[in-house]
PDB file with SEQRES, HELIX, SHEET and CRYST1 records, atoms N, CA, C and O in Angstrom:
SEQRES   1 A   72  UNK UNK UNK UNK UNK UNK UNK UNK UNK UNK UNK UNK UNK          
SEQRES   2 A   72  UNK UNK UNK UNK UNK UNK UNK UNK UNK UNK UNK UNK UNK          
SEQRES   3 A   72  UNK UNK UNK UNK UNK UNK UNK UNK UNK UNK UNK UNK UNK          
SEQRES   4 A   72  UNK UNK UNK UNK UNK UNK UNK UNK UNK UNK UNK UNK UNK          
SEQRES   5 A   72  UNK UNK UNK UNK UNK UNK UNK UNK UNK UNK UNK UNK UNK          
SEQRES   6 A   72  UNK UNK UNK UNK UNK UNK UNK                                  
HELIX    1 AA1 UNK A    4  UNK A    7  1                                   4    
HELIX    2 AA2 UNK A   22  UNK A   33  1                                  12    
HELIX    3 AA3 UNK A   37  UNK A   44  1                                   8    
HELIX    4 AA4 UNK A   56  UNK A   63  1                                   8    
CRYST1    1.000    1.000    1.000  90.00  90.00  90.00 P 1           1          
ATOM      1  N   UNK A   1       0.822  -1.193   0.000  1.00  0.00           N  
ATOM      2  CA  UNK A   1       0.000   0.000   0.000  1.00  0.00           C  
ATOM      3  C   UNK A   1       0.866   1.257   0.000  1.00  0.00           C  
ATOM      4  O   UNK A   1       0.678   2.308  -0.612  1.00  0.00           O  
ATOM      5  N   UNK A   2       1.815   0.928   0.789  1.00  0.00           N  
ATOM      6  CA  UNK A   2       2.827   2.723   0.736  1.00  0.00           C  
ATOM      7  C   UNK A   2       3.635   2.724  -0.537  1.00  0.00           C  
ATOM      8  O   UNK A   2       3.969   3.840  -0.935  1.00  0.00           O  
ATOM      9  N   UNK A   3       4.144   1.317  -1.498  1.00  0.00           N  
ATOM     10  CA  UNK A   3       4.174   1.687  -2.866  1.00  0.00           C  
ATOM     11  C   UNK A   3       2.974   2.509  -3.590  1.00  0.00           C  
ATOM     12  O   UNK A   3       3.133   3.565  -4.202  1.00  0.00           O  
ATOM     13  N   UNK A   4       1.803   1.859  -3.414  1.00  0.00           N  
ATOM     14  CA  UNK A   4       0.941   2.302  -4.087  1.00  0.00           C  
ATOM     15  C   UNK A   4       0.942   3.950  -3.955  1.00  0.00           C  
ATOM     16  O   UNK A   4       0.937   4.725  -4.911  1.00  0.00           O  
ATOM     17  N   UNK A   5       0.949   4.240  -2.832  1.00  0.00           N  
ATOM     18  CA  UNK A   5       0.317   5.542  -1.817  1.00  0.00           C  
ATOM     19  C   UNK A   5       1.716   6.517  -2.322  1.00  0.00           C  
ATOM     20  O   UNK A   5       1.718   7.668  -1.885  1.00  0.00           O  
ATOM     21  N   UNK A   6       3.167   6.000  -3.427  1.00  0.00           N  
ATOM     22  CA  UNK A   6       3.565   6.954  -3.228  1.00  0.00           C  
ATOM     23  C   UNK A   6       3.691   7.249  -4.923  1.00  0.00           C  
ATOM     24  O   UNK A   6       4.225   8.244  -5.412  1.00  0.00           O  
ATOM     25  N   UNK A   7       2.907   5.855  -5.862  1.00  0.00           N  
ATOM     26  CA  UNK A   7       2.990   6.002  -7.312  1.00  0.00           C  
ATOM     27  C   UNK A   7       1.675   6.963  -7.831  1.00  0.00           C  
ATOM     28  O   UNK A   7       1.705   7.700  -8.817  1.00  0.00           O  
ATOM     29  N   UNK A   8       0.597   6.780  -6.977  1.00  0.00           N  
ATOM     30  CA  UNK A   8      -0.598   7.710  -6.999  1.00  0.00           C  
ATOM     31  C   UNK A   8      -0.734   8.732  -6.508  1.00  0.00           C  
ATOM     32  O   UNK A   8      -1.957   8.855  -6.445  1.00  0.00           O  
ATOM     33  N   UNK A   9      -0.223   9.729  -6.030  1.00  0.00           N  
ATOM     34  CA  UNK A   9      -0.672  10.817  -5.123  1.00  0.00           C  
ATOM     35  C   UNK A   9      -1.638  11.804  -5.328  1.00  0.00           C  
ATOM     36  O   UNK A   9      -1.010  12.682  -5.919  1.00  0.00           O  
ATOM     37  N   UNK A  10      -2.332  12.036  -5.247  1.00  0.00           N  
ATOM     38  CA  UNK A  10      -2.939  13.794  -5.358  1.00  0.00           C  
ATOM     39  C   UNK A  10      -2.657  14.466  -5.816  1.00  0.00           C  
ATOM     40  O   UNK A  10      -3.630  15.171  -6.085  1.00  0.00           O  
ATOM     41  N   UNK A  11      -1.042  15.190  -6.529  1.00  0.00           N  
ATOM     42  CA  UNK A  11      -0.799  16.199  -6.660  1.00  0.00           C  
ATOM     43  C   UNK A  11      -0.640  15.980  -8.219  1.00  0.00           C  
ATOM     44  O   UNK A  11      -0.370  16.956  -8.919  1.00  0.00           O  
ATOM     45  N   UNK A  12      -0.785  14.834  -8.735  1.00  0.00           N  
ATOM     46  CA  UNK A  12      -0.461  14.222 -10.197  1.00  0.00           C  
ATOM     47  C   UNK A  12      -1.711  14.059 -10.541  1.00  0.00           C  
ATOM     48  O   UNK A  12      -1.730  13.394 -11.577  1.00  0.00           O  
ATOM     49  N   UNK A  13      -3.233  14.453 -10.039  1.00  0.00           N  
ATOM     50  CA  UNK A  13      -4.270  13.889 -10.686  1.00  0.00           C  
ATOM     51  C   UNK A  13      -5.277  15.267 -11.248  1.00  0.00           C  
ATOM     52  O   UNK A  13      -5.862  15.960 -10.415  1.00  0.00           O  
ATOM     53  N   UNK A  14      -5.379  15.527 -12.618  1.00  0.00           N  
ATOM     54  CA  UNK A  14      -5.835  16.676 -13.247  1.00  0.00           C  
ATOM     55  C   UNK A  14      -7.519  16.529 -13.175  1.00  0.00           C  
ATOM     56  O   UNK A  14      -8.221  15.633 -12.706  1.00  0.00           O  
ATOM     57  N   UNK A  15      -7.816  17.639 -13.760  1.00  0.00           N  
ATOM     58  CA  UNK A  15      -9.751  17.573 -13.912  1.00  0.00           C  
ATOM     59  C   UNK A  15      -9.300  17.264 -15.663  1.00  0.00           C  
ATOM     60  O   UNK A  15     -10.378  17.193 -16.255  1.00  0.00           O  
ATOM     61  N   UNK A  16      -8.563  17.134 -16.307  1.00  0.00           N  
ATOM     62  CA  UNK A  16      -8.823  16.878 -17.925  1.00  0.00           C  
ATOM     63  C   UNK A  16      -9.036  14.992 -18.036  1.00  0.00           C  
ATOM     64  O   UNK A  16      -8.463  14.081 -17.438  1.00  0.00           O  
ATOM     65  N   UNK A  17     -10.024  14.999 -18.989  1.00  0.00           N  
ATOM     66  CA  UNK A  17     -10.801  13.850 -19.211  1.00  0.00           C  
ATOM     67  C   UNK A  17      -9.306  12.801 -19.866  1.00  0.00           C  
ATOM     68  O   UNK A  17      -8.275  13.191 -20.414  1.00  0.00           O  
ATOM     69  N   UNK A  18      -9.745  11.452 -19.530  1.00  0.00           N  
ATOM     70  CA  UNK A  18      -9.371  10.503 -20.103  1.00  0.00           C  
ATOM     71  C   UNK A  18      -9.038  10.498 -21.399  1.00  0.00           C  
ATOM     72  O   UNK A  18     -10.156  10.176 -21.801  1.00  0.00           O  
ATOM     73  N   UNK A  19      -8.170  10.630 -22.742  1.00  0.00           N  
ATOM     74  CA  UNK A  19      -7.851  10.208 -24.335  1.00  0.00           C  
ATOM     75  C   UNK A  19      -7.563   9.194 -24.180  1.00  0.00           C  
ATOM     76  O   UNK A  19      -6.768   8.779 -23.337  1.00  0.00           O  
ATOM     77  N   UNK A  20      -8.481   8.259 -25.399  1.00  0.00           N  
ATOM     78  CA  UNK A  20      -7.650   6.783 -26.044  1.00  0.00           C  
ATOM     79  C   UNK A  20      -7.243   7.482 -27.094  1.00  0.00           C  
ATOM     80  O   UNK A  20      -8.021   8.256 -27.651  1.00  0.00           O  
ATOM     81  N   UNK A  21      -5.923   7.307 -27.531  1.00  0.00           N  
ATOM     82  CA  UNK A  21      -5.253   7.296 -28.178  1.00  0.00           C  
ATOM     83  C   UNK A  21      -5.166   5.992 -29.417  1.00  0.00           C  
ATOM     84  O   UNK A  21      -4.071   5.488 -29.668  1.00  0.00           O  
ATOM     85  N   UNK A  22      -6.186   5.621 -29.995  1.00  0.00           N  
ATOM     86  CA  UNK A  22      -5.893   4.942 -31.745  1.00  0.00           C  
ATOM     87  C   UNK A  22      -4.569   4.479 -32.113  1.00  0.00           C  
ATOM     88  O   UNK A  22      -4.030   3.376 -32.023  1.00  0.00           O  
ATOM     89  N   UNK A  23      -4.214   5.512 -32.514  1.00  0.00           N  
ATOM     90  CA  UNK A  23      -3.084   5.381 -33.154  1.00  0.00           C  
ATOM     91  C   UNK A  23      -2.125   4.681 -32.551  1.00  0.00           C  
ATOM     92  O   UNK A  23      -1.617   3.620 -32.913  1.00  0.00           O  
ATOM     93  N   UNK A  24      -1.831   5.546 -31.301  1.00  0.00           N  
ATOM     94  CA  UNK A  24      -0.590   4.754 -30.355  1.00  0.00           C  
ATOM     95  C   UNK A  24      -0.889   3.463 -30.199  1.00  0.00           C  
ATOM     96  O   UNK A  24      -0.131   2.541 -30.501  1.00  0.00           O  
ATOM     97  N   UNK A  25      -1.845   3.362 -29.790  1.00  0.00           N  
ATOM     98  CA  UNK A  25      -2.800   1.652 -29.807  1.00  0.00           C  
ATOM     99  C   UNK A  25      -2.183   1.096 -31.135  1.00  0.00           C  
ATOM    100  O   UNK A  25      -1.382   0.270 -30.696  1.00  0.00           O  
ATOM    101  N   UNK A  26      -2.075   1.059 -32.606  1.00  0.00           N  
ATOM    102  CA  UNK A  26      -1.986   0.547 -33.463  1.00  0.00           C  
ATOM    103  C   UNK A  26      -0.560   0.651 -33.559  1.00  0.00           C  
ATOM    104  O   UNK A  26       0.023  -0.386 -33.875  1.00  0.00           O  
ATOM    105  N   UNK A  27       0.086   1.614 -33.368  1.00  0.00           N  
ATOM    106  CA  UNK A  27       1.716   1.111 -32.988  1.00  0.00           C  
ATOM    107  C   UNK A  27       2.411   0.505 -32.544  1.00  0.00           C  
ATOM    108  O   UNK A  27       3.380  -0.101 -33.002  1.00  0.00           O  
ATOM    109  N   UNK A  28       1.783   0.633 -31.054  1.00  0.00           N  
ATOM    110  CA  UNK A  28       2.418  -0.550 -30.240  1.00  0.00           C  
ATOM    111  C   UNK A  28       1.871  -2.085 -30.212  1.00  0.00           C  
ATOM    112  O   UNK A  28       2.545  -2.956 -29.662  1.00  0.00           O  
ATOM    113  N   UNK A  29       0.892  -2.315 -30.692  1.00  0.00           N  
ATOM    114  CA  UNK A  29       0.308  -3.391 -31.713  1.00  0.00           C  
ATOM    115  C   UNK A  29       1.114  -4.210 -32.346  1.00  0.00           C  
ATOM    116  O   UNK A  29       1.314  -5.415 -32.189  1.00  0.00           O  
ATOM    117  N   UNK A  30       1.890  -2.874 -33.620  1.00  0.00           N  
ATOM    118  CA  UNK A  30       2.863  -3.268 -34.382  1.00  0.00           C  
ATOM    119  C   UNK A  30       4.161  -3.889 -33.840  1.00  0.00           C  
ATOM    120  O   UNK A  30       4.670  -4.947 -34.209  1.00  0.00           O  
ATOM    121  N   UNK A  31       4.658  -2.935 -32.781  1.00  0.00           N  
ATOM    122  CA  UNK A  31       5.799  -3.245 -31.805  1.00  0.00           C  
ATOM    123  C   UNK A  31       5.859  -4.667 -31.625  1.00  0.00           C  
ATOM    124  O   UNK A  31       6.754  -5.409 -32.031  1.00  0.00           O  
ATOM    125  N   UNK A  32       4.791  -4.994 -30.958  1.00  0.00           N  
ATOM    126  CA  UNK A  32       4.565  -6.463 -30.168  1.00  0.00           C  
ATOM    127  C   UNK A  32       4.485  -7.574 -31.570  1.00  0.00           C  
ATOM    128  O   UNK A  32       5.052  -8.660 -31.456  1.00  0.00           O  
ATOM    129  N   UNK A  33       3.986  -7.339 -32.462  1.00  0.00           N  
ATOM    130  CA  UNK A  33       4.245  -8.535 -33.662  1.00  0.00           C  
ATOM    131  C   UNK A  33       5.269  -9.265 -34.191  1.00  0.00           C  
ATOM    132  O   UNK A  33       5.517 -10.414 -34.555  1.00  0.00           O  
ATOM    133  N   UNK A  34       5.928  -7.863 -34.076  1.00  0.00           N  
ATOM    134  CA  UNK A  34       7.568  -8.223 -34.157  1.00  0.00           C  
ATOM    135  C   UNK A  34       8.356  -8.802 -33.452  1.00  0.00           C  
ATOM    136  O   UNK A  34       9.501  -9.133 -33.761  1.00  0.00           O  
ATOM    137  N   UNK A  35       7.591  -9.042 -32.043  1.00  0.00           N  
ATOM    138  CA  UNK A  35       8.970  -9.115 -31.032  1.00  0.00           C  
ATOM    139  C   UNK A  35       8.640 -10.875 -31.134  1.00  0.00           C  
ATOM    140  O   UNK A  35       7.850 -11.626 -31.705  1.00  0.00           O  
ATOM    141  N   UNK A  36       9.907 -10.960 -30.096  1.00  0.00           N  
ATOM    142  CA  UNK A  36      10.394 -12.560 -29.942  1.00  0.00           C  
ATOM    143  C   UNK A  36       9.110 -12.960 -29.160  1.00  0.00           C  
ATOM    144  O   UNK A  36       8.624 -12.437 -28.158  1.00  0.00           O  
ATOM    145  N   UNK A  37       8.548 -14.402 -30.144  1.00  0.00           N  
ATOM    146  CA  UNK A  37       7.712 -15.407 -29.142  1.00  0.00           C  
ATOM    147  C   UNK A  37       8.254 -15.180 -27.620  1.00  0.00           C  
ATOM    148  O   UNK A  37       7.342 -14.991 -26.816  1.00  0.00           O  
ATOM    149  N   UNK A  38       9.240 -15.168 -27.215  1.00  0.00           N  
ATOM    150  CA  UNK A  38       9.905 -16.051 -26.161  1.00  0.00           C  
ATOM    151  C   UNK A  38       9.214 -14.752 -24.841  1.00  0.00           C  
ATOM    152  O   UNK A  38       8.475 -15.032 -23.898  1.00  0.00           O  
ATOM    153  N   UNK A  39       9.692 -13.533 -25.161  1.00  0.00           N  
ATOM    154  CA  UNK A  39       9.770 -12.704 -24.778  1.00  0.00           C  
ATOM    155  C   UNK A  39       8.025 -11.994 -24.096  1.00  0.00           C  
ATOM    156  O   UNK A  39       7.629 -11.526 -23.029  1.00  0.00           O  
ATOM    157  N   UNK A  40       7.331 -12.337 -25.689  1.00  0.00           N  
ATOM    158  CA  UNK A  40       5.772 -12.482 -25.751  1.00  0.00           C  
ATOM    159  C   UNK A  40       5.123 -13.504 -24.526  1.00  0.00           C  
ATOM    160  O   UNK A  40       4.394 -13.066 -23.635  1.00  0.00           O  
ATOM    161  N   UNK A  41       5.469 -14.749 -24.633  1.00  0.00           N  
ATOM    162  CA  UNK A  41       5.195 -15.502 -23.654  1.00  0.00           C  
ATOM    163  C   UNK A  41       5.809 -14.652 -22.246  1.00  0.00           C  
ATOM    164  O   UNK A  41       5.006 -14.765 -21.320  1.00  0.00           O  
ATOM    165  N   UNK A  42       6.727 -14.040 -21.967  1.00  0.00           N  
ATOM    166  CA  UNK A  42       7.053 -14.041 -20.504  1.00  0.00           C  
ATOM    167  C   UNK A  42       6.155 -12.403 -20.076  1.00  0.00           C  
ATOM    168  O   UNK A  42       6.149 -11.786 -19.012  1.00  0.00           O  
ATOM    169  N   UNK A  43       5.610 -12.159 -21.128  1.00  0.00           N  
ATOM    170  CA  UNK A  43       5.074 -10.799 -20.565  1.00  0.00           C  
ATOM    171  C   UNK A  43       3.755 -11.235 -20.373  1.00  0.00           C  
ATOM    172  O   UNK A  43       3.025 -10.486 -19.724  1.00  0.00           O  
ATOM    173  N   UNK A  44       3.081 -12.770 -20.996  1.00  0.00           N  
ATOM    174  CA  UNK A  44       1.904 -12.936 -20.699  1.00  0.00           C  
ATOM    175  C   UNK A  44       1.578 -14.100 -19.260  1.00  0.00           C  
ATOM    176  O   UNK A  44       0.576 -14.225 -18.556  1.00  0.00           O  
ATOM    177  N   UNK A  45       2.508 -14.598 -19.251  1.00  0.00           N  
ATOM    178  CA  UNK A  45       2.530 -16.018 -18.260  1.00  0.00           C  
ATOM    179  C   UNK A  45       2.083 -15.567 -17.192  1.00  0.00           C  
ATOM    180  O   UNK A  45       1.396 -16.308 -16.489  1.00  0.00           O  
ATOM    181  N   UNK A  46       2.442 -13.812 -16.666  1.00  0.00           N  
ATOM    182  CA  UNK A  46       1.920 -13.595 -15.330  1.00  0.00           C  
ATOM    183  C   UNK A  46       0.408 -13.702 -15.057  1.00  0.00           C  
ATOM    184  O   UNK A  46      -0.064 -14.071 -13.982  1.00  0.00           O  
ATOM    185  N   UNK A  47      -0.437 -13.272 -16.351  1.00  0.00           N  
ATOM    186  CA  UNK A  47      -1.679 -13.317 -16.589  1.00  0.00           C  
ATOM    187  C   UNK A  47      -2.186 -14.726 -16.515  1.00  0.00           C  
ATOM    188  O   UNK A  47      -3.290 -14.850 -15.985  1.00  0.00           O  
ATOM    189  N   UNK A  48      -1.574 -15.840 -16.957  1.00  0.00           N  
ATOM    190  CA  UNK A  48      -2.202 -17.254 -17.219  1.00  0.00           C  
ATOM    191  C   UNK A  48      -1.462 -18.352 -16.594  1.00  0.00           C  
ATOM    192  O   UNK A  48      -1.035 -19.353 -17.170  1.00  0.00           O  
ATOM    193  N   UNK A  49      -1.330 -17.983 -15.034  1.00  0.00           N  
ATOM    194  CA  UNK A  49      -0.134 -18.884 -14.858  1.00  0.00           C  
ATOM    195  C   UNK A  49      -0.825 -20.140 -14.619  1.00  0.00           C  
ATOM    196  O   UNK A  49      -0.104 -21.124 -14.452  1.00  0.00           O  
ATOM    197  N   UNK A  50      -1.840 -20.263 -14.581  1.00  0.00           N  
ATOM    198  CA  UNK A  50      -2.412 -22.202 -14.780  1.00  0.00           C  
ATOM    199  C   UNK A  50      -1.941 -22.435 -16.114  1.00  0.00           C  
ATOM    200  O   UNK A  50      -1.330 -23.454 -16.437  1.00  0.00           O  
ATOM    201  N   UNK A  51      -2.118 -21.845 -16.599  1.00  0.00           N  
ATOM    202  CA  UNK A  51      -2.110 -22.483 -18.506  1.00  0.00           C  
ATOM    203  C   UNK A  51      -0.202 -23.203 -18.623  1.00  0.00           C  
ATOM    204  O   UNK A  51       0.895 -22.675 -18.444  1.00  0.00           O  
ATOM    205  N   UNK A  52      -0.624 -24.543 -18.988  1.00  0.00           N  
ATOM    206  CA  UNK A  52       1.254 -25.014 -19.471  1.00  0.00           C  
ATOM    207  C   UNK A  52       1.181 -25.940 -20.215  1.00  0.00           C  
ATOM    208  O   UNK A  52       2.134 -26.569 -20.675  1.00  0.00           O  
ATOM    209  N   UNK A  53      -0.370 -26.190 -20.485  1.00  0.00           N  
ATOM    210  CA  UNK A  53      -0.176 -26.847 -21.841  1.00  0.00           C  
ATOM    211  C   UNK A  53      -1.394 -26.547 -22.784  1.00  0.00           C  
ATOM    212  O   UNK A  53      -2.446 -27.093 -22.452  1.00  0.00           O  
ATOM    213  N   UNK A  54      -1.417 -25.700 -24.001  1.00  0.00           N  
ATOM    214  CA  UNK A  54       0.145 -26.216 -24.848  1.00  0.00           C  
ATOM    215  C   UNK A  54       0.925 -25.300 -24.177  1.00  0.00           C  
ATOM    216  O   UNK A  54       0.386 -24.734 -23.226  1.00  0.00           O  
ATOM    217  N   UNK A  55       2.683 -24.867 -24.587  1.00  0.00           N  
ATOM    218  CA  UNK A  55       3.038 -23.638 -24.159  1.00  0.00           C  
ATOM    219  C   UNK A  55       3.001 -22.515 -24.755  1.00  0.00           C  
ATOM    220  O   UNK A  55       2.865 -22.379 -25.971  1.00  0.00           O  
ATOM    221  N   UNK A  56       3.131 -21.555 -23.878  1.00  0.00           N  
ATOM    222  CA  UNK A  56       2.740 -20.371 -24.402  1.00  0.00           C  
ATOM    223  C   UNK A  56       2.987 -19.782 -25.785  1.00  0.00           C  
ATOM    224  O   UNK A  56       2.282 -19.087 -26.517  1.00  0.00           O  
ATOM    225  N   UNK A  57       4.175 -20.264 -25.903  1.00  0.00           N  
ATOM    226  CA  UNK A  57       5.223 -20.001 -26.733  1.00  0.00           C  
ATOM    227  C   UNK A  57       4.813 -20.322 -28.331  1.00  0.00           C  
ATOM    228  O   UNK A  57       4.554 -19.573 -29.273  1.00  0.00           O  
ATOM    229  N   UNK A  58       4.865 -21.584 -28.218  1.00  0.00           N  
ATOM    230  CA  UNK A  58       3.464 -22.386 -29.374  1.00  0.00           C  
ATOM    231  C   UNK A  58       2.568 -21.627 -30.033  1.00  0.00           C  
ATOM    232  O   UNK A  58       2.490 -21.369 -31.234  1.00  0.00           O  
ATOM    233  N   UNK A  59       1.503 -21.097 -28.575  1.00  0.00           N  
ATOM    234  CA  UNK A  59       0.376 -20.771 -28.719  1.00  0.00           C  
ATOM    235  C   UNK A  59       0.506 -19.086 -29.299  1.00  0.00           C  
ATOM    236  O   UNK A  59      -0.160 -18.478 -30.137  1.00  0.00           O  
ATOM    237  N   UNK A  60       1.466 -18.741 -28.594  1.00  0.00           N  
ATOM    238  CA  UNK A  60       1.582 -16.721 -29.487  1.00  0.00           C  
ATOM    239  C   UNK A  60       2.332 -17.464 -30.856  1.00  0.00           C  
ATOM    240  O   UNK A  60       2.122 -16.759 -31.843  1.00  0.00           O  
ATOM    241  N   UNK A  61       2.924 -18.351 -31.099  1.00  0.00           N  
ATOM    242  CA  UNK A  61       3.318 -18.356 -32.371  1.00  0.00           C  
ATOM    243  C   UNK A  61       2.799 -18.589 -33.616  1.00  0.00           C  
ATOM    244  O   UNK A  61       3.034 -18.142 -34.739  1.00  0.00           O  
ATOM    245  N   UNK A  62       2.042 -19.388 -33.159  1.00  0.00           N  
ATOM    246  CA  UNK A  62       0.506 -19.292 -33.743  1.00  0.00           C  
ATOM    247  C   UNK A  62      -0.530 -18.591 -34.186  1.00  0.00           C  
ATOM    248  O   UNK A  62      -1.054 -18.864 -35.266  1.00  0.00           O  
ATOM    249  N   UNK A  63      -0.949 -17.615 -33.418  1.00  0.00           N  
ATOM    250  CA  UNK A  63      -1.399 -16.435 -33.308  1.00  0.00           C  
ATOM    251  C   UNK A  63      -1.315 -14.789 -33.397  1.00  0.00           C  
ATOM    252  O   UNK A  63      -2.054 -13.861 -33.726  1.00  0.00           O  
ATOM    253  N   UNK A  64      -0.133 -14.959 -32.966  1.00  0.00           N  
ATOM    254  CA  UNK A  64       0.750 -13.571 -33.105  1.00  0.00           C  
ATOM    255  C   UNK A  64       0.290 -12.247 -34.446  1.00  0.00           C  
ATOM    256  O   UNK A  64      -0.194 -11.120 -34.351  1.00  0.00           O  
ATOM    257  N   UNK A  65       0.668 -12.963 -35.447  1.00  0.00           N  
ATOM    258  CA  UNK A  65       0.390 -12.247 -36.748  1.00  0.00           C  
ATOM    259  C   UNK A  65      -1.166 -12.285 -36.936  1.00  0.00           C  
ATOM    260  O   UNK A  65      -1.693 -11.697 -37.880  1.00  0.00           O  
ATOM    261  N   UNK A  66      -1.738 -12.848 -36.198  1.00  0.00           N  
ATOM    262  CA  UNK A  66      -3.456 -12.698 -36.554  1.00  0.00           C  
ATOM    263  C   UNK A  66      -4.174 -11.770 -35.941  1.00  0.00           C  
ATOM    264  O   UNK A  66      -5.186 -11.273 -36.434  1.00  0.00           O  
ATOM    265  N   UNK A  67      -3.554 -11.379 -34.479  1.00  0.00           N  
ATOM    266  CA  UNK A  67      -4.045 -10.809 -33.319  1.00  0.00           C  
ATOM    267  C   UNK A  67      -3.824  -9.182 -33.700  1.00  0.00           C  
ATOM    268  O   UNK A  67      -2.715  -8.719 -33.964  1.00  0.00           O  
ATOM    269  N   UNK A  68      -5.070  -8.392 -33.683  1.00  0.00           N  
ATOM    270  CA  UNK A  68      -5.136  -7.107 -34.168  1.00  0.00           C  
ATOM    271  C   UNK A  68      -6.194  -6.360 -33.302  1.00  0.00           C  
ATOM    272  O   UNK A  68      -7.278  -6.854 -32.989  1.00  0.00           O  
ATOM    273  N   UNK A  69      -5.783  -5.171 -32.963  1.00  0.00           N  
ATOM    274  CA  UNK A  69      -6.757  -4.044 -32.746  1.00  0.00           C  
ATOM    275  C   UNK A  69      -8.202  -4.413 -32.998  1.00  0.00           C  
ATOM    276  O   UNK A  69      -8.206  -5.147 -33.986  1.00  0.00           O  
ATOM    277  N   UNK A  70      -9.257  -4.259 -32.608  1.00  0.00           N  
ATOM    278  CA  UNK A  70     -10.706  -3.843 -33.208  1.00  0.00           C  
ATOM    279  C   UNK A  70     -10.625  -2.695 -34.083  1.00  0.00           C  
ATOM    280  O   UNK A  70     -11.304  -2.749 -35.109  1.00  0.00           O  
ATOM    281  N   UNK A  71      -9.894  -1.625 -33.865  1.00  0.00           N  
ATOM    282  CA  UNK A  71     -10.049  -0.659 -34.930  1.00  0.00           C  
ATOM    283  C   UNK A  71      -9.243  -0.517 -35.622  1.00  0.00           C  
ATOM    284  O   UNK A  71      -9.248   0.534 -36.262  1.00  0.00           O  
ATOM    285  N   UNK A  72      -8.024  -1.608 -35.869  1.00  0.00           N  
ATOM    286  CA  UNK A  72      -7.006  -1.868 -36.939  1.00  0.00           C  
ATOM    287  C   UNK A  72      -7.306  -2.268 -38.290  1.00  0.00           C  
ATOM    288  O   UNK A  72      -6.394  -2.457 -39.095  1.00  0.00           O  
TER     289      UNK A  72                                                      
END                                                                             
């Protein structure tokens, strides 16, 4: 909590509304297509740590180049 209490504070929080940003979305999209299976798997495993079979690794390799934005 005192991590939390010192990455959030009060003095960092504006009245200007929320932007999604599109574009950046479709960049870093791009970023991630490119990168190493290996690498892909270790940024997702924290999310699915029951899942080990098949492996991850397999499974983004598989997928990787298919996986797109909704507004891509």
């Amino acid at each position: 909590m005192e991590q939390f209490k010192q990455w959030f504070d009060l003095e960092h929080v504006n009245s200007s509304p929320a932007r999604f940003d599109l574009e950046k979305l479709k960049w870093l999209n791009s970023i991630h297509q490119g990168a190493d299976v290996t690498r892909l798997a270790n940024l997702v495993r924290p999310q699915l740590p029951k899942v080990t079979h098949p492996p991850l690794e397999k499974v983004i390799s598989l997928v990787k180049e298919r996986v797109h934005t909704s507004g891509s």
